[in-house]
N, C-alpha and C positions, 0 to 999 in steps of 0.2 A: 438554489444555491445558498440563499443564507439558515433555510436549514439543515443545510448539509455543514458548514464553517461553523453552526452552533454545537450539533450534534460533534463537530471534530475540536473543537477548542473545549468542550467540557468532557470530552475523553483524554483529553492531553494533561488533564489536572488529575482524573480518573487515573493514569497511566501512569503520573509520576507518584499517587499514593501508593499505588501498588510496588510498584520500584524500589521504594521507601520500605516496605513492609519485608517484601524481600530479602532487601540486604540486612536489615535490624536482624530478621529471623536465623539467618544464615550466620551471623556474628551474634548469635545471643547463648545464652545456656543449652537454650534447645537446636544449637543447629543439626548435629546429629539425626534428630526428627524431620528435619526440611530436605536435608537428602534423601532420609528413609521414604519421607511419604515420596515424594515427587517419583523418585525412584523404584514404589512398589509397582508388581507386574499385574494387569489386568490383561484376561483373554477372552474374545469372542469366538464362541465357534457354534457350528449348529451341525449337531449329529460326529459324523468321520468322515464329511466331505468339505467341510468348511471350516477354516479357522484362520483367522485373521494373527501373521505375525510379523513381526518386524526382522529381518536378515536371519531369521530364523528361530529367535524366541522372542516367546509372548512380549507384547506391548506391555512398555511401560507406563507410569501416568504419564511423565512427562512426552512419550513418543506421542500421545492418545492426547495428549494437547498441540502438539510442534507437527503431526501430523494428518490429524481427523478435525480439530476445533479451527485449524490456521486453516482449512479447507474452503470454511467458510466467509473468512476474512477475504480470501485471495477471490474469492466469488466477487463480495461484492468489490473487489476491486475491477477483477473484471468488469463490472455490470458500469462502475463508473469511467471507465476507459472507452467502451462502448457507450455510454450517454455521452461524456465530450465530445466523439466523432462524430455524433448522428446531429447531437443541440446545445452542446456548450462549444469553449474556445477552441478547440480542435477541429469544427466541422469544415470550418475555411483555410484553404493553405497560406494564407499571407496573416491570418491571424495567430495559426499552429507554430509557424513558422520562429516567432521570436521564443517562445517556453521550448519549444523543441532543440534551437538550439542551444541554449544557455542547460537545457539539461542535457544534452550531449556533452558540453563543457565541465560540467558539474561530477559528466560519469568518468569522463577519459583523464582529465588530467588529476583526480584524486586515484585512481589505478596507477597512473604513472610512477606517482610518490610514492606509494607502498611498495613497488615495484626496487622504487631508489633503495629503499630502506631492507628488500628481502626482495633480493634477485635470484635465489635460487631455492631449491631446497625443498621440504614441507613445508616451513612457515610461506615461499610465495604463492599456495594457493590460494591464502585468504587476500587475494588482492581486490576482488569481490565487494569485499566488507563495506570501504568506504565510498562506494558509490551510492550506496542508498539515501533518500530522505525520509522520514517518518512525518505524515501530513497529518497526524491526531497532535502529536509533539508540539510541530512548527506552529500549526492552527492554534492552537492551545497558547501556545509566546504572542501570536500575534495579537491575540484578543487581548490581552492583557496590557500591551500599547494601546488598544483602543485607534482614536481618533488621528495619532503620530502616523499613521501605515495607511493613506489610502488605496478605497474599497479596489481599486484596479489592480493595486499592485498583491491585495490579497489574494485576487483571481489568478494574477502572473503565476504566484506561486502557488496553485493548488493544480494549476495546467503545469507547471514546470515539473512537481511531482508525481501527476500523471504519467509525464510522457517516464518520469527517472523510474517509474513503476515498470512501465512496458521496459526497460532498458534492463530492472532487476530479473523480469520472467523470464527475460532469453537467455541473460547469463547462467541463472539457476538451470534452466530445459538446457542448454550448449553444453553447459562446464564444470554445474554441479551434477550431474546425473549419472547414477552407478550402469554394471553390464546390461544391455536390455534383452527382455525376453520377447523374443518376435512375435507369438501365437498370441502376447496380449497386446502389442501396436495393433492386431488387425482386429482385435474389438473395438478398443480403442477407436479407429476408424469407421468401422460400423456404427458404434454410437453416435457419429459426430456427423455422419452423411445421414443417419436417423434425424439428428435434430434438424441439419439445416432441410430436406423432405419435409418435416411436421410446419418450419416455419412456412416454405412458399405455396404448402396447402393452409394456409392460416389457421393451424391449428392450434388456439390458444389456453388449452386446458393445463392448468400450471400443474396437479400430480404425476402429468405426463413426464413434464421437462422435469421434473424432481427423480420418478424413476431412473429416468435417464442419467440423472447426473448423479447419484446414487452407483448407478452400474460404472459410468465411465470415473469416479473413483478409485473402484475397487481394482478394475481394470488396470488404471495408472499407477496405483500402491503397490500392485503385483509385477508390472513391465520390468521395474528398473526406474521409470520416471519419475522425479518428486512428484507425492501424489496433489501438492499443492495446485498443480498446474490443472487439473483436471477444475479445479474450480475457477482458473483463469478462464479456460478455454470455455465451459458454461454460461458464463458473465459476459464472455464478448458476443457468442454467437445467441444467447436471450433475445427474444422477438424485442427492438427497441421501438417499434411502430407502434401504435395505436391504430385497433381493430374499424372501428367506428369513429365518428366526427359527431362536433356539433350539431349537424343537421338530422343524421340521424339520430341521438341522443331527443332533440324536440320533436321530434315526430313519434319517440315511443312514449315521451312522459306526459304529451299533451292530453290525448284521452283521460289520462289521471288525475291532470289537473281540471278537466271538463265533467268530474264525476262519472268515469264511464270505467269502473274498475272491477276487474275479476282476477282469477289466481294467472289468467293469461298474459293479461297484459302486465301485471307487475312482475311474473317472472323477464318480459320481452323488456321494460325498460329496465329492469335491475342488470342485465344482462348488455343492456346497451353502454351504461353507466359506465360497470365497470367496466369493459374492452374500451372504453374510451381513453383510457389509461392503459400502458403499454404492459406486456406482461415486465419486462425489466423494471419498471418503476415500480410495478406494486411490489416485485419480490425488495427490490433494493430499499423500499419504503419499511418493509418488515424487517429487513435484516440489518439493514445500518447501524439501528443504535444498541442492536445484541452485538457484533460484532466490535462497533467501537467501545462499547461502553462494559460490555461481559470481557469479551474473547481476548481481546487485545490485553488486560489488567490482568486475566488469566495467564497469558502466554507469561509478562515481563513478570510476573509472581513465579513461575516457573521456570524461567531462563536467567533472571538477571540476580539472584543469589547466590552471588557471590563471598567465599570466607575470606575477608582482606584480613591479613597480618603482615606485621613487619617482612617476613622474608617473601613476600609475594609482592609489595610494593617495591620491594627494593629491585627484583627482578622485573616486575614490569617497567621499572625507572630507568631497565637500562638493555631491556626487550626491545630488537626491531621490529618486531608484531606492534608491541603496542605505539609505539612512536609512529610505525606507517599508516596504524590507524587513526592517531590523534593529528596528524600533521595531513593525513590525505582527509581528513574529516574539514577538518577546520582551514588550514591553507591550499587545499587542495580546490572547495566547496567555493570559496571565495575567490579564487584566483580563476578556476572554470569557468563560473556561472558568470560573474561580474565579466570578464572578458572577451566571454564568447557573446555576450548582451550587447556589452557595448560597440564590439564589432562590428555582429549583425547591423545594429543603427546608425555606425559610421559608413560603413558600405551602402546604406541605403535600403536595406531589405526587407527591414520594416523599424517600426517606432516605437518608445518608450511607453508602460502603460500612464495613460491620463491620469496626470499631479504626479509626476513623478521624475527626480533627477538623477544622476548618477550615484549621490552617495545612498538613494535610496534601494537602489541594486545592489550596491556592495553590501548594506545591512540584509537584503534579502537573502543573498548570496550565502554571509556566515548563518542564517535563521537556517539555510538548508543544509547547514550540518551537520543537524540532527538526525543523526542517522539511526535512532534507537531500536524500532523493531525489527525493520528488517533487515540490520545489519549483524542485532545478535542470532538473527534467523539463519542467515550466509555464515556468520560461525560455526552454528552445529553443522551445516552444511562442510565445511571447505576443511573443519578439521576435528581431527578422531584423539587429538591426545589432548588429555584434560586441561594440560599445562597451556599447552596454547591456547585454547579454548578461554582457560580465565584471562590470561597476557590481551586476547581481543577483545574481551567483555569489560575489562578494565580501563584500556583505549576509548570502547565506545560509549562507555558510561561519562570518563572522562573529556571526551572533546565535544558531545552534545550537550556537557555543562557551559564547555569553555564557550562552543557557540550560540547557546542561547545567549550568554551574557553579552559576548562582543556584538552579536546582532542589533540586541535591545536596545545596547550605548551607542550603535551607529544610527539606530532607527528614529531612540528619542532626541539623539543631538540634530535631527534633520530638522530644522527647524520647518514652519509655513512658510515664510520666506526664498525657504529653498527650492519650494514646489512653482514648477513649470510645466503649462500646459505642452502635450506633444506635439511639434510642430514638426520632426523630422522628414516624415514624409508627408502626403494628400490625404491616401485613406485613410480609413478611421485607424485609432491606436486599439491592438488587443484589449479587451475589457471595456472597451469606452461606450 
């Protein structure tokens, strides 16, 4: 856990240099160049049976980023939504129970407001936008408070974004997903009744599952389905078990350490070692910190360069795109999560995490509405005209500023004083 919050708190400063770069580049002399490159077309194909394209012509960089590199983001998200379930705070239902529903809170009632603001139309489909959290972002704010934000309530919110992650997959598979082509859902499906066969024959050979997921990309790129999803559904279904135990681990290194070593035995313990370690952890151990610290700085370099000028502020000043995004971001985020928290705790269903009071949910509250990646990711998703497209990115650039700041101020003004052991209910508090 805490290399996971370190690796996400020094991507979140990684995330905002890139942001930074972006936008300078896109507003500078050369922005001309920042369209052209992102914008030029590369193509994969092999022979005249194979080519890889986007709604029918070639990939562009930015497609070749927003759809083959975010591939691997959404993996290991997967692969962390499945560790929750199996050994972090989601394995238990009365500890899942409070981040689950404060992110259900966090998703519906910032949809609603956008909804207030663009009820009909093209612009109500980005109403998507502001449900997301960004946990490289948030991580990244919280570390920065340091000591003000106790370690429980960092947990709260890294299971709260968890669960608003599973909450973004279904929206994007439900309601961002173009016409499907049937003859690849039943690859698709094939792949997927392949891996879960290799798991309960314990087959742990990780090029395998690579192939695999490899095919069930290409598969998903071609359906109709965002092809992102394909690396969800690899991440959940990753073997989370570990092959081998302690016990058998000393029973193959002991010979070795009694001098009795041959090419046998240290392939039989190097082999023990590693299965003792689940296949999901080692892949998610190698890909995390590409992902947060490459992929993600890649993506907001590629999406979030934006060319502000006057007439583009002035319309999003007075855009309900971007008011539904800045207001379902920030009053939306805070009004859900803190709400639906406090509820939960008043009704009894479960308790605050350990040192922590109510204004320390409402600070957590605006910290999750940060909604940066993948809210400009449900952009390119939800809408096809450019104009909108800037009107949301301008929203969401804008209300993950306004909520880091309001968070911080709520978070540092909680003084020690304010912190109070959970006593709501008997059992233990989430994180405790």
């Amino acid at each position: 856990m805490l290399r996971f919050l370190g690796i996400e708190a020094a991507a979140g400063i990684v995330l905002v240099a890139a942001t930074v770069v972006a936008l300078v580049w896109a507003n500078s002399p050369w922005s001309a160049g920042y369209q052209d490159f992102w914008h030029s077309e590369i193509e994969f194909s092999v022979g005249s049976w194979f080519s890889l394209e986007h709604g029918g012509h070639p990939l562009t960089l930015v497609d070749f980023v927003n759809d083959i590199l975010m591939v691997l983001f959404f993996f290991v998200v997967g692969l962390e939504i499945k560790r929750e379930l199996v050994a972090g705070e989601l394995r238990e239902r009365r500890a899942a129970l409070l981040p689950a529903v404060a992110a259900f809170g966090g998703m519906v009632v910032p949809a609603l407001i956008f909804f207030a603001f663009n009820p009909g139309g093209e612009a109500a489909s980005g109403w998507g936008i502001p449900m997301a959290t960004d946990i490289a972002f948030a991580v990244g704010v919280l570390s920065l408070l340091g000591s003000r934000v106790p370690t429980p309530l960092k947990v709260f919110l890294l299971a709260l974004a968890i669960v608003d992650d599973i909450g973004a997959i279904i929206v994007i598979a439900v309601f961002y997903t173009s016409e499907l082509a049937t003859e690849w859902l039943f690859l698709i499906a094939a792949v997927l009744v392949a891996e879960r066969l290799l798991k309960k024959l314990e087959v742990r050979y990780v090029p395998i599952y690579i192939g695999l997921g490899v095919v069930l990309w290409y598969a998903t790129f071609e359906s109709g389905i965002h092809a992102t999803l394909a690396g969800v559904a690899m991440g959940v279904l990753a073997p989370a078990e570990p092959l081998t135990g302690p016990d058998h681990v000393v029973r193959a290194v002991q010979p070795i350490v009694e001098g009795d070593v041959d090419a046998n035995s240290v392939r039989r313990a190097g082999f023990m070692l590693g299965e003792s370690v689940s296949v999901a952890e080692r892949i998610g151990h190698l890909l995390h910190p590409l992902t947060s610290l490459v992929i993600i700085p890649v993506f907001a370099l590629a999406n979030a360069g934006i060319e502000i000028n006057g007439d583009l502020l002035a319309d999003a000043t007075g855009s309900a795109v971007t008011l539904g995004v800045v207001f379902g971001l920030v009053v939306g985020k805070i009004v859900g999560v803190s709400l639906f928290t406090l509820l939960a705790v008043r009704l009894g269903f479960s308790a605050l995490p350990a040192g922590a009071a109510p204004r320390h949910i409402v600070g957590i509250s605006a910290i999750a509405g940060i909604g940066f990646t993948v809210s400009l990711f449900i952009t390119g998703l939800a809408y096809d005209t450019v104009m909108l497209q800037n009107e949301a990115k301008i929203g969401v650039l804008a209300a993950s500023v306004v909520a880091a700041i309001v968070g911080s101020v709520v978070l540092c003004r909680s003084r020690p004083a304010d912190i109070q052991p959970a006593t709501d209910v008997d059992s233990p508090p989430p994180g405790a």
